[in-house]
C-alpha positions in Angstrom: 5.9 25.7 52.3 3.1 23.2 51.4 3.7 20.2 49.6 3.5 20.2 46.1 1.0 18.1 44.1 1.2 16.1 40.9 -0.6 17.7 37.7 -1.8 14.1 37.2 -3.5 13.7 40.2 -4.9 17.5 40.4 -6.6 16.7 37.2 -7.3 13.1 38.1 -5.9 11.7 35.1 -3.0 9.1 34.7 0.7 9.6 32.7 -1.1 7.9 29.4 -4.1 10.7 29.3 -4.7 12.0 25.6 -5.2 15.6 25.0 -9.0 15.1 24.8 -8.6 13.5 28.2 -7.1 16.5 29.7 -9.6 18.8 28.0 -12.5 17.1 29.2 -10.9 16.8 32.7 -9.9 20.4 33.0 -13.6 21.5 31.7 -15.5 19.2 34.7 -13.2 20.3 37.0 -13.2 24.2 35.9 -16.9 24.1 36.5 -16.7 22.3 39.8 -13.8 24.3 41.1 -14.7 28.1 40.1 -15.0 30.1 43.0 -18.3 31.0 42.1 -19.9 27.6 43.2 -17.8 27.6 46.4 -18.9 30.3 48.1 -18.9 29.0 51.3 -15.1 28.0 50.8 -13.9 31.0 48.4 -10.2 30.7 49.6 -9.8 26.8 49.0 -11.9 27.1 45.8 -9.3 29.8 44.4 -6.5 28.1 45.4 -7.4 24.6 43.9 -8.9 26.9 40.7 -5.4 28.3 39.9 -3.8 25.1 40.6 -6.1 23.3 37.9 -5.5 26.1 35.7 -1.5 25.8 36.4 -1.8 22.1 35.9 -4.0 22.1 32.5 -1.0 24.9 30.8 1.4 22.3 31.9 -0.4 19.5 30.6 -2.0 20.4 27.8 1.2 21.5 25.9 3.2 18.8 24.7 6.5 20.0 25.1 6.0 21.3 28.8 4.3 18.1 29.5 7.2 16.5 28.1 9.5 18.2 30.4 7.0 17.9 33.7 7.2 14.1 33.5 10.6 13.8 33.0 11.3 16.2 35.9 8.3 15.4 37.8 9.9 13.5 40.8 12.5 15.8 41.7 9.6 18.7 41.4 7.4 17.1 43.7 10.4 16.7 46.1 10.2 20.1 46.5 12.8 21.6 44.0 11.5 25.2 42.2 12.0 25.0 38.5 15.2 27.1 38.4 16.5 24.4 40.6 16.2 21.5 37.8 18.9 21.5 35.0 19.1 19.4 32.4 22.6 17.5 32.3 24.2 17.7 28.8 27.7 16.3 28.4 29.9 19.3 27.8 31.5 19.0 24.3 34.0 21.4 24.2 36.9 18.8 25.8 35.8 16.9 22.6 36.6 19.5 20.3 40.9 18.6 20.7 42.8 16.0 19.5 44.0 14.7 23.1 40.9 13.0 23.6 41.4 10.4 21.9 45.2 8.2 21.2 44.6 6.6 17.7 42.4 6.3 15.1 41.3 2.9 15.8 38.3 1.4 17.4 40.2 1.0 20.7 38.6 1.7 24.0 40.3 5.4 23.9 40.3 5.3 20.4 38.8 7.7 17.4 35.9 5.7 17.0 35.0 4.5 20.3 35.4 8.2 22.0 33.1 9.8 19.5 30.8 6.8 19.0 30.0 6.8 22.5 30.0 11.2 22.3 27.5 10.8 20.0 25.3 8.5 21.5 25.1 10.1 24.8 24.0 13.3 23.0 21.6 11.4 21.3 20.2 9.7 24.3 20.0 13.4 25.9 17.7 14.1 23.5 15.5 11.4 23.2 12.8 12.3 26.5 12.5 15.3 24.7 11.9 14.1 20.9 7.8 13.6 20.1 6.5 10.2 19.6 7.0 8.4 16.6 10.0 9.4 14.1 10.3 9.3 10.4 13.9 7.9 9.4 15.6 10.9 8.4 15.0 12.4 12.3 16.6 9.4 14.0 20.1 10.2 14.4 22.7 7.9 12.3 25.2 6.1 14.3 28.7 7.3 14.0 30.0 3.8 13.6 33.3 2.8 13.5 36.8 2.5 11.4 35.6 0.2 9.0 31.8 1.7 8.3 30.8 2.0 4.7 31.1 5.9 3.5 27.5 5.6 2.5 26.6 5.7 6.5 29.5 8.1 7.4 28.0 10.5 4.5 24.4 9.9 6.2 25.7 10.3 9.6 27.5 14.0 8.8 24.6 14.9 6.8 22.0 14.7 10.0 24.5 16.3 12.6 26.3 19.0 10.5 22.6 20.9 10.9 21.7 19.2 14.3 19.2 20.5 16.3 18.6 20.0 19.8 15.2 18.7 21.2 15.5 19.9 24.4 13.3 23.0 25.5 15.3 24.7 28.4 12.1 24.9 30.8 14.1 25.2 33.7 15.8 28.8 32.2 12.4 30.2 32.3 12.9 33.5 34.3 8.7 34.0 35.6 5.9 31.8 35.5 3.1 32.5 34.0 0.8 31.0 36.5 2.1 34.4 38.7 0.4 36.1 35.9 -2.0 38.8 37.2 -3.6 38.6 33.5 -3.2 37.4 30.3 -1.8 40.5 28.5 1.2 39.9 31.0 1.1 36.3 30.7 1.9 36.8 26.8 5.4 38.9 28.0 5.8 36.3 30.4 5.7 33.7 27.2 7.2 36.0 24.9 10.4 36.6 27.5 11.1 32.9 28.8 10.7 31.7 24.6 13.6 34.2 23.8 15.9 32.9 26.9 14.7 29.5 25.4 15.6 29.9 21.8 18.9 31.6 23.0 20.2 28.2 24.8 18.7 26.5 22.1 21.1 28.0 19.8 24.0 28.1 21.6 23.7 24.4 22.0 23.3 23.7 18.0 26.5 25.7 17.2 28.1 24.1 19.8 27.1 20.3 18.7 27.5 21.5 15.2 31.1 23.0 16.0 32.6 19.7 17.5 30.9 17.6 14.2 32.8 19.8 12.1 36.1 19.0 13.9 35.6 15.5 14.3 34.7 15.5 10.1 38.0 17.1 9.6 40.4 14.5 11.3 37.8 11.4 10.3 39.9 9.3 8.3 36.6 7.6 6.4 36.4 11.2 5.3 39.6 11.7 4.4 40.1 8.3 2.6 36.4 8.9 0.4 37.7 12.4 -0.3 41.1 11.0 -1.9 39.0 8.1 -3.8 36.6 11.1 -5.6 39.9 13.0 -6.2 41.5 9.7 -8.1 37.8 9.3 -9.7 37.9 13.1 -10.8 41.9 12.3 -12.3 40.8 9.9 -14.0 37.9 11.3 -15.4 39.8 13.7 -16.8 42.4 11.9 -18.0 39.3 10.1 -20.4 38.0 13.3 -21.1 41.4 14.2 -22.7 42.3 11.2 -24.4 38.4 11.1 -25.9 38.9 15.2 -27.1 42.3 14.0 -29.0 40.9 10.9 -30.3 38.3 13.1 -32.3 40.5 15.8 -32.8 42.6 13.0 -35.1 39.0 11.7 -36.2 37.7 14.9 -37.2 41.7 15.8 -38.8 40.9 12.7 -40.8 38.2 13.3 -41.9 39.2 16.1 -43.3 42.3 14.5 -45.1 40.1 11.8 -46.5 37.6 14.5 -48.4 40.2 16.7 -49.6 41.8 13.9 -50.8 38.6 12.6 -52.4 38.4 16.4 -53.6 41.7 16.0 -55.6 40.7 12.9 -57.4 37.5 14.6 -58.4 39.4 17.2 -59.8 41.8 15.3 -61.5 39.5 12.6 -63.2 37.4 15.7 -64.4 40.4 17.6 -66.0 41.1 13.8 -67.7 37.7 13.7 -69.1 37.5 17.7 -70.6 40.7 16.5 -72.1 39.4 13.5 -73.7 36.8 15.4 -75.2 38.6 18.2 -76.0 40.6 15.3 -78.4 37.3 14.1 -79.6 36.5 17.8 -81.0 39.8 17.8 -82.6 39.0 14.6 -84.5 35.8 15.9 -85.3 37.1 18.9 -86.9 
């Protein structure tokens, strides 16, 4: 089996090449490689031609690129793509309560065990993630015992709908560069995307399954919940007292004006009687 080649070096471009540097690459190349100006060498020219054009679909996607450089040493030692899995800690010894002895920030520890969980998923991530993030895509810390709620509440916000970065190249069934055309090479794209998505998913529901077990036995979470229960008590408790203290307003109220009524009443019947005497004088 002949030795495999880098994409860089097919290309003649280094690690750091933008995408315009890869366009203009592959087009001088393309030109200088078609079988068409080789005649003389038709074999060689078609076998460096598809190897440009394999290279350039590598390179010029982000996300394969991504995963070619990260992989690239053990695929120019010779391992097929199949061959090449990406390690990812395997969660589901996580998901049970004898992981861990107390919920302290001991080495074996609550805290410590999923602090350190966490982060290694994170770091799993990262060669995957593009360049430069905004804040709310950089995974919170899980911290430890005596973290303020507000960065517990941000840290279960971002991983209860975790997503993973990682693309699953190495589950693709074909290549595309096999491809007799591109009406096939669409299937081929179409097919490996769906075994793609398909780990993809598996993977968030399992990340999203362990955060949701570790939320339940947090005591941060635990502790805030019982604080916003007190809170709500209370609340209530001043809601009550405030309805009864203008219940008793509005009831006197009430007392005050009928009572105001009554003397009206009576210091008019007073006066029709004083001039009810005044007639009888008169008379």
């Amino acid at each position: 089996m002949p030795k495999k080649r880098c994409y860089y070096q097919v290309m003649g471009l280094s690690m750091d090449a933008t995408e315009d540097d890869i366009k203009k690459a592959y087009r001088q190349l393309a030109l200088s490689l078609h079988p068409d100006k080789n005649i003389d060498n038709e074999e060689m020219a078609n076998n460096e031609f598809k190897l440009l054009q394999e290279a350039y679909e590598v390179l010029s996607d982000p996300k394969e690129r991504k995963w070619y450089d990260k992989h690239k040493d053990s695929i120019l030692c010779g391992q097929n793509r199949d061959e090449i899995v990406d390690k990812e800690v395997d969660v589901y010894p996580f998901c049970s309560s004898f992981c861990f002895t107390s919920y302290t920030d001991d080495e074996n520890g609550f805290y410590t065990v999923y602090r350190n969980l966490f982060n290694t998923i994170t770091d799993e991530d990262i060669p995957f993630r593009d360049g430069d993030l905004k804040d709310s895509e950089v995974a919170p810390p899980f911290g430890d015992s005596k973290s303020p709620y507000s960065d517990v509440h941000r840290f279960y916000s971002y991983w209860m709908s975790y997503c993973t970065s990682k693309q699953y190249y190495y589950l693709d069934v074909y290549q595309t560069s096999d491809a007799p055309n591109r009406r096939v090479a669409r299937l081929i794209d179409k097919e490996n995307k769906k075994i793609r998505d398909s780990a993809k998913k598996k993977r968030n529901e399992e990340i999203r399954s362990l955060v949701e077990f570790v939320r339940k036995r947090d005591k941060r979470v635990a502790k805030n919940r019982k604080l916003l229960e007190a809170k709500a008590e209370e609340n209530k408790r001043k809601t009550e007292l405030l309805r009864k203290q203008q219940i008793e307003a509005r009831n006197k109220e009430l007392e005050n004006y009928c009572e105001s009524e009554w003397t009206s009443m009576a210091k008019l019947e007073d006066d029709l009687k004083e001039i009810e005497k005044n007639l009888d004088k008169d008379l």
